[in-house]
N, C-alpha and C positions, 0 to 999 in steps of 0.2 A: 548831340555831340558830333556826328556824322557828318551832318548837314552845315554847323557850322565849320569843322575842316574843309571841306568841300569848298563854303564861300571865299575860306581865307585863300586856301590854295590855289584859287582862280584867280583869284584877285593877285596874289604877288603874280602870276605868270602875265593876267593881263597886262599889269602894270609896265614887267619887263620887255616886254615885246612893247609897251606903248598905244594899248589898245583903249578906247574908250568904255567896249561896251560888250559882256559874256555875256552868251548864246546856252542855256540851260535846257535840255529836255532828256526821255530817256521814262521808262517805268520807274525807276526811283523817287521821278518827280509828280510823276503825273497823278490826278487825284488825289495829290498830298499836299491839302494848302499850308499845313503846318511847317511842314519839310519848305515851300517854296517862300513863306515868312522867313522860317530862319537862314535861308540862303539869304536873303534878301538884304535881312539885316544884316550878316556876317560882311554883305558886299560893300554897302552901304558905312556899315562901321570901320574897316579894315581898309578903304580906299577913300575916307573922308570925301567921300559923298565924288568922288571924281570919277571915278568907274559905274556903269547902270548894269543892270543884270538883267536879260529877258530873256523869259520862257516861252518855247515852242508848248503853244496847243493839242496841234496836230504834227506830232513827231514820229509817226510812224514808217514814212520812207522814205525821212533822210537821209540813212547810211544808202537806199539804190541813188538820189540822187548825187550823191557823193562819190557814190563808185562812179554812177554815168560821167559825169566831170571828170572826173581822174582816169577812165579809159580815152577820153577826148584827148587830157594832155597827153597820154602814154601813142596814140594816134598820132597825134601833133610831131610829137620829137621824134618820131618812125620814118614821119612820110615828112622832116625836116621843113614842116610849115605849121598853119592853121590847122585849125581841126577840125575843118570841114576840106584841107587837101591844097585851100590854097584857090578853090574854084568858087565862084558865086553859086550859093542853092545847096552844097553840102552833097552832090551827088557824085564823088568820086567811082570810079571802077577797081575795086579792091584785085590786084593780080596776084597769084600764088607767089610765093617766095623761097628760095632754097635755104634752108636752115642749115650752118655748118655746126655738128656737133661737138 
């Protein structure tokens, strides 16, 4: 029952945003080929066959690679450029900065 709220639930959001295709991983899923059937179907059924669902195998250090990306852009918008600075090679010289409280 889980697993197919799950599908459905991805499925209208994909849909809404206009996405082709949900990104599933996570210990809920993993090792659970039952659970990854019925997401499957739920995706499959709920989005007539126009949304694909895949599952990460190896999903265990997404969320660092995630953070890493997201400290890039919070980098980016700081130092009002790229996120490597704006310089070819990513080897900027980070200078202290005065914090106003």
């Amino acid at each position: 029952m889980v697993s197919n709220n799950i599908g459905h639930v991805s499925t209208l959001s994909a849909q809404q945003a206009g996405l082709r295709h949900i990104v599933f991983g996570g210990s809920f899923i993993r090792d659970h080929p039952f659970t990854i059937a019925t997401i499957s179907s739920a995706v499959r059924f709920y989005s007539g066959g126009r949304v694909q669902p895949l599952f990460l195998k190896h999903d265990c250090f997404v969320g660092a690679i995630g953070a890493h990306l997201k400290g890039r852009e919070s980098d980016a918008a700081a130092h009002g450029g790229a996120a490597h600075g704006g310089r070819e090679g990513g080897h900027e010289q980070h200078q202290p900065r005065e914090v106003s409280s």
